[in-house]
C-alpha atoms as an extended CHARMM CRD file, in Angstrom:
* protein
*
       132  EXT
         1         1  UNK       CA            -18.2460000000       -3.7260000000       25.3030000000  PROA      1               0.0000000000
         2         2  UNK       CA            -17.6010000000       -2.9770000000       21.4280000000  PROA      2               0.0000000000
         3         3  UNK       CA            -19.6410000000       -4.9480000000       19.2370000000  PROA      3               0.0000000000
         4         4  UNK       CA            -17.8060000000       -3.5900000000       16.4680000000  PROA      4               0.0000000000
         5         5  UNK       CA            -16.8760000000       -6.1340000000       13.7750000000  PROA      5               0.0000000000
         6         6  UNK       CA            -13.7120000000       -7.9050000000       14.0350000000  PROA      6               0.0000000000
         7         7  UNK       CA            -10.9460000000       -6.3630000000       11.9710000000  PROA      7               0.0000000000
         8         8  UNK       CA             -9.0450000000       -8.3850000000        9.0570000000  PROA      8               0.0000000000
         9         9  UNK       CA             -5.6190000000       -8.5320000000        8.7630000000  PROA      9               0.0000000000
        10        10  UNK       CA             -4.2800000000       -9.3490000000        5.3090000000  PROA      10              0.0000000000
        11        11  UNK       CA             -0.4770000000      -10.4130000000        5.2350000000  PROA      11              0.0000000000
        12        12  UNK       CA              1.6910000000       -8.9900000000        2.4890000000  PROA      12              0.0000000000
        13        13  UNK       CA              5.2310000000      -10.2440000000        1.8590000000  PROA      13              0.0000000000
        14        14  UNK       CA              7.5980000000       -7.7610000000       -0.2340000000  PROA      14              0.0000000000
        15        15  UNK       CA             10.7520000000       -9.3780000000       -2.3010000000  PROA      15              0.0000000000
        16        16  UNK       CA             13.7500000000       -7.9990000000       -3.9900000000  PROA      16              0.0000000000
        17        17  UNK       CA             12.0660000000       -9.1450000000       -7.1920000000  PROA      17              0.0000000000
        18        18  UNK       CA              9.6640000000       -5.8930000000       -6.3320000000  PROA      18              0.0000000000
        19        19  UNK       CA              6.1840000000       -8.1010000000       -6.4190000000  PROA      19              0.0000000000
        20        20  UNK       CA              3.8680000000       -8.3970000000       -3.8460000000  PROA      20              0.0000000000
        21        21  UNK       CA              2.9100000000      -11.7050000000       -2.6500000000  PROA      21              0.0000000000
        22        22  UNK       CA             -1.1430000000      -10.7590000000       -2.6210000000  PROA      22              0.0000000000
        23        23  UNK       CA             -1.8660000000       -9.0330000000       -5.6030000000  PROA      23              0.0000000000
        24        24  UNK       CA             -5.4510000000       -8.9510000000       -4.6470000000  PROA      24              0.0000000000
        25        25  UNK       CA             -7.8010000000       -7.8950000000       -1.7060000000  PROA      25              0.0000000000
        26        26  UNK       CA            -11.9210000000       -8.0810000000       -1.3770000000  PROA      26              0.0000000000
        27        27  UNK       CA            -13.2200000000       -6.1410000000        0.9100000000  PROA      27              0.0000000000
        28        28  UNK       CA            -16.6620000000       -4.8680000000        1.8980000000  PROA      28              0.0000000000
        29        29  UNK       CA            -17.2910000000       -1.0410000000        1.6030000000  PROA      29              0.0000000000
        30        30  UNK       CA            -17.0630000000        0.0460000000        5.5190000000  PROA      30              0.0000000000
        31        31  UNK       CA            -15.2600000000       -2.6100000000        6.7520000000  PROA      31              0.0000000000
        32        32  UNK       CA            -12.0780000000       -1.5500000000        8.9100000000  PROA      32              0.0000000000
        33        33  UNK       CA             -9.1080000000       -4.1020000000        7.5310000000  PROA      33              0.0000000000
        34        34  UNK       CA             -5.0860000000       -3.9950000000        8.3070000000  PROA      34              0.0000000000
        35        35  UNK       CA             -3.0470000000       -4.3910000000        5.8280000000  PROA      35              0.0000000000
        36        36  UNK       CA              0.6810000000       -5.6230000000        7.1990000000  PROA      36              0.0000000000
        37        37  UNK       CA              3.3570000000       -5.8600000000        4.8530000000  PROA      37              0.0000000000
        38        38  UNK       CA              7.0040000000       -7.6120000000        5.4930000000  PROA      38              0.0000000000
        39        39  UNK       CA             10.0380000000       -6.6250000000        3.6060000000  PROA      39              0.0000000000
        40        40  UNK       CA             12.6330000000      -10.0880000000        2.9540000000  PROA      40              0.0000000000
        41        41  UNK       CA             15.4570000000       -8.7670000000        1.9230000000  PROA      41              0.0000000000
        42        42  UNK       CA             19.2940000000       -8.5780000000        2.4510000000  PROA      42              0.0000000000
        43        43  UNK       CA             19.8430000000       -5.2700000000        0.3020000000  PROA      43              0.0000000000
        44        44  UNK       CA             20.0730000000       -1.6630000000        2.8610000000  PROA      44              0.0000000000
        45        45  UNK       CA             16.7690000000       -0.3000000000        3.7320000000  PROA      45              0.0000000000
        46        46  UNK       CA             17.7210000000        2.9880000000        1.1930000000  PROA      46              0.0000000000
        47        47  UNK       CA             18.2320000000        0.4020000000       -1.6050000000  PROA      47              0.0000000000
        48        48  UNK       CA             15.4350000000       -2.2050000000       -1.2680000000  PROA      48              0.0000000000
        49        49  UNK       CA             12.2900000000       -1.0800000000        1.2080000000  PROA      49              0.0000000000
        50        50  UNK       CA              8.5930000000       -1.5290000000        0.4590000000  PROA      50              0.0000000000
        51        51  UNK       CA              5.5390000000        0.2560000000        1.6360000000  PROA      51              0.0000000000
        52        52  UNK       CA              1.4600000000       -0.3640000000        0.4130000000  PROA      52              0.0000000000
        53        53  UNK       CA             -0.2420000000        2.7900000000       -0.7210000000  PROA      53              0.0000000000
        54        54  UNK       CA             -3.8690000000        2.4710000000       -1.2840000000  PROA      54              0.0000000000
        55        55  UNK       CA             -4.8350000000        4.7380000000       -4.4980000000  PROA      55              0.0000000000
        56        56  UNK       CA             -8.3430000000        6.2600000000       -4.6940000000  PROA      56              0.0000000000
        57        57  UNK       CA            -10.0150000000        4.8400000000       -7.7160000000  PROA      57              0.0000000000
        58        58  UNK       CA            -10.8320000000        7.6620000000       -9.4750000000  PROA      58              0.0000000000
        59        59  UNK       CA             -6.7110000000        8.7760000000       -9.1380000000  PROA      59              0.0000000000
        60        60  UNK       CA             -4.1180000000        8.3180000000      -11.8210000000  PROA      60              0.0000000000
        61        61  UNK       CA             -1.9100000000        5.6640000000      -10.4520000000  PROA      61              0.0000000000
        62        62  UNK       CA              1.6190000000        6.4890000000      -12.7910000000  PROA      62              0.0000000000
        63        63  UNK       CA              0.8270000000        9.9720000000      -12.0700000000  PROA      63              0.0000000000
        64        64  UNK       CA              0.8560000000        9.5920000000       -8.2770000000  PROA      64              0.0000000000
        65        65  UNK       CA              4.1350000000        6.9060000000       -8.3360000000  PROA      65              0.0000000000
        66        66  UNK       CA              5.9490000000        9.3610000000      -10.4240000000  PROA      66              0.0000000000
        67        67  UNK       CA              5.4290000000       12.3080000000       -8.2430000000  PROA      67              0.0000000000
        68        68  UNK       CA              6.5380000000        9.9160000000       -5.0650000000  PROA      68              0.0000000000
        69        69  UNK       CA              9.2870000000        8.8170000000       -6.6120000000  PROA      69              0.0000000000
        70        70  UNK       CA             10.8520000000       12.4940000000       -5.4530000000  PROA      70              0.0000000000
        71        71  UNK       CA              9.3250000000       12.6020000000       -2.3670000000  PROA      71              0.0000000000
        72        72  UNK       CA             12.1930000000       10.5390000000       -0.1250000000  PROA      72              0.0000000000
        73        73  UNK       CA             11.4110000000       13.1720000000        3.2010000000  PROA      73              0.0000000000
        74        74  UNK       CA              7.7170000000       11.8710000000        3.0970000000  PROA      74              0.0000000000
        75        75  UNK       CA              8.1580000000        7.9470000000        2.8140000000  PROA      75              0.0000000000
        76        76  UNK       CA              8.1180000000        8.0270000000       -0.7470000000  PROA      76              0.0000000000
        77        77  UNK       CA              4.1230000000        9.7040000000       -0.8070000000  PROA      77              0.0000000000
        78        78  UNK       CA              3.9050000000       13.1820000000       -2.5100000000  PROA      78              0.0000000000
        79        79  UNK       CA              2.3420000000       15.3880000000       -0.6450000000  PROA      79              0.0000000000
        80        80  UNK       CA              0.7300000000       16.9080000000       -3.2730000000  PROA      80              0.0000000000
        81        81  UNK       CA             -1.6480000000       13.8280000000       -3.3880000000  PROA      81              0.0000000000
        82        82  UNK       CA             -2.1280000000       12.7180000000        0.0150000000  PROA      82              0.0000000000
        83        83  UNK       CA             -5.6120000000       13.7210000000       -0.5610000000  PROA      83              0.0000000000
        84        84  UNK       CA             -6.2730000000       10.5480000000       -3.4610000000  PROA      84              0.0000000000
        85        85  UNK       CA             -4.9290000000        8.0820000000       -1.0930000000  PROA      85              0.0000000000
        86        86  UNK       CA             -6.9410000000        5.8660000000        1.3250000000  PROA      86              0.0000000000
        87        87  UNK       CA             -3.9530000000        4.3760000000        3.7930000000  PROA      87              0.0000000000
        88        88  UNK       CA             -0.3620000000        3.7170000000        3.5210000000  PROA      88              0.0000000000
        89        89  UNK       CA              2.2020000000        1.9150000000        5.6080000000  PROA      89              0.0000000000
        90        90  UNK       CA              5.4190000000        3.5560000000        6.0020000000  PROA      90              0.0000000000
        91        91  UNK       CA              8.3570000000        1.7610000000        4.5350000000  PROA      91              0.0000000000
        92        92  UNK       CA              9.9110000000       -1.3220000000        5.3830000000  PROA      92              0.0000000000
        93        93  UNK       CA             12.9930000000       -2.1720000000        5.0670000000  PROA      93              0.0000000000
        94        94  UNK       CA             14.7990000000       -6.0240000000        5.0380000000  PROA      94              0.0000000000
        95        95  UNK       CA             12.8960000000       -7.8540000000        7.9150000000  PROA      95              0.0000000000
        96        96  UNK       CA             10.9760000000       -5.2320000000        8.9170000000  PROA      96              0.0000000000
        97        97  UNK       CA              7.0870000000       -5.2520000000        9.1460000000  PROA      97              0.0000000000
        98        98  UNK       CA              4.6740000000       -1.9700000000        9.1360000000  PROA      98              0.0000000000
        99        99  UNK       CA              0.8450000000       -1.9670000000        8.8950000000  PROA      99              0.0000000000
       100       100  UNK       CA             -1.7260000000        0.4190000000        8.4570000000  PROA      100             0.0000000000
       101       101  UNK       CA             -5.3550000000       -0.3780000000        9.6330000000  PROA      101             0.0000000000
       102       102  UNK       CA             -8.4030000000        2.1350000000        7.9970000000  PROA      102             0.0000000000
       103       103  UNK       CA            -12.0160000000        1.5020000000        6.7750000000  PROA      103             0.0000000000
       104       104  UNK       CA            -12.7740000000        0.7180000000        3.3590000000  PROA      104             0.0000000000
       105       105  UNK       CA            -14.0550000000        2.9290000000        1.1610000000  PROA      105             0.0000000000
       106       106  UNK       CA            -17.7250000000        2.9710000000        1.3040000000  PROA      106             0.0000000000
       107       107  UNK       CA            -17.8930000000        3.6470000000       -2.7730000000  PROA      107             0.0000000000
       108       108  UNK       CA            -17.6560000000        0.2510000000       -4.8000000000  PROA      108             0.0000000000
       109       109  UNK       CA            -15.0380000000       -0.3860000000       -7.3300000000  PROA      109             0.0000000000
       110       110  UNK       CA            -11.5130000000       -1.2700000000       -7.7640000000  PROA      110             0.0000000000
       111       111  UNK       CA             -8.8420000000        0.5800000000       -5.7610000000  PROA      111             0.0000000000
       112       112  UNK       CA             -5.1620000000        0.2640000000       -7.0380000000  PROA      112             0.0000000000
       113       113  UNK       CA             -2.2930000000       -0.5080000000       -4.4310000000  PROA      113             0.0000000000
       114       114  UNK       CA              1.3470000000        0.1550000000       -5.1050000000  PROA      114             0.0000000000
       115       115  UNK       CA              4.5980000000        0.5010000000       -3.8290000000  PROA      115             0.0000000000
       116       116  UNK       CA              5.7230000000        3.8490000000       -4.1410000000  PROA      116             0.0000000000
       117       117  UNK       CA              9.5520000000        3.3470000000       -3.5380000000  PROA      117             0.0000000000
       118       118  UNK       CA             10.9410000000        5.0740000000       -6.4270000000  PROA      118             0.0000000000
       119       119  UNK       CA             11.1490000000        2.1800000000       -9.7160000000  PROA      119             0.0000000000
       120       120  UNK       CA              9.2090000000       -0.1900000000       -8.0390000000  PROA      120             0.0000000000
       121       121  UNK       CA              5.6700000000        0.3680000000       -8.9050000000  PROA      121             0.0000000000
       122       122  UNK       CA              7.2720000000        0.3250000000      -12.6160000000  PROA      122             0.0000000000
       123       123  UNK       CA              8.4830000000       -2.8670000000      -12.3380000000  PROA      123             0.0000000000
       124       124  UNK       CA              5.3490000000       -3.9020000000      -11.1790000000  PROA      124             0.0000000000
       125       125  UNK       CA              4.5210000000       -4.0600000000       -7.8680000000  PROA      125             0.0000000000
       126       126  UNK       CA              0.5900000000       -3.5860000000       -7.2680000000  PROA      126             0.0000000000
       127       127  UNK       CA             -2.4460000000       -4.7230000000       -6.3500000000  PROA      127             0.0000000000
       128       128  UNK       CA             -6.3450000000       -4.5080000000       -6.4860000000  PROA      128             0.0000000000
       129       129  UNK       CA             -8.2610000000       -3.3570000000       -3.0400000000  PROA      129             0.0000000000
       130       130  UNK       CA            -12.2350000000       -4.4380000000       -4.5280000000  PROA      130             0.0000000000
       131       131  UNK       CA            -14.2800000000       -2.5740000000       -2.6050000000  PROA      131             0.0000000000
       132       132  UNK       CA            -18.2200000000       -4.2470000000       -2.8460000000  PROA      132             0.0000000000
């Protein structure tokens, strides 16, 4: 029987007004979380869709959410930086839900979260992972 610690799940709700409901998640390095984000929205899914992309600290944030912008065959995730990111859900469109479960990073520090559908990180839609 696995003793293994009992996963979090940490409930994100996306809006048309491109903000997520948690802006901010505390974690502890190591520890295996989900993160499970919900679209509401009436607009078509290649309008209005959300996702949560977890951003390694030591990343440029614009830098990456510009680059994804152009990346619509890959979810909205360059390629090119897959390597600086610690999890992302694929994208959710108007009552849809997606999740992504992985273990924290074991370095301390603040990790960045966006939305990488194109213009929405821009308008604001982020978040801080604290890793301690």
């Amino acid at each position: 029987i696995s003793t293994a610690l009992a996963q979090r799940t940490i409930d994100i709700v996306g809006t048309d007004n491109m903000k997520f409901s948690v802006t901010s998640i505390e974690a502890e390095a190591g520890e295996q979380i989900t993160i499970k984000l919900t679209t509401k929205s009436q607009l078509p899914k290649m309008a209005m869709a959300h996702n949560v992309v977890v951003i390694d600290k030591d990343a440029d944030v614009g830098e990456i959410a510009q680059a994804s912008m152009k990346a619509r065959d890959n979810d909205y995730i360059a390629p090119e930086y897959e390597d600086q990111i610690v999890a992302a859900t694929g994208l959710a469109g108007g009552d849809e839900t997606v999740e992504v479960t992985f273990t924290v990073p074991e370095e301390p520090g603040n990790y960045e979260y966006i939305c990488s559908f194109p213009g929405h990180f821009q308008a604001g839609m982020k978040g801080i992972l604290t890793v301690k």
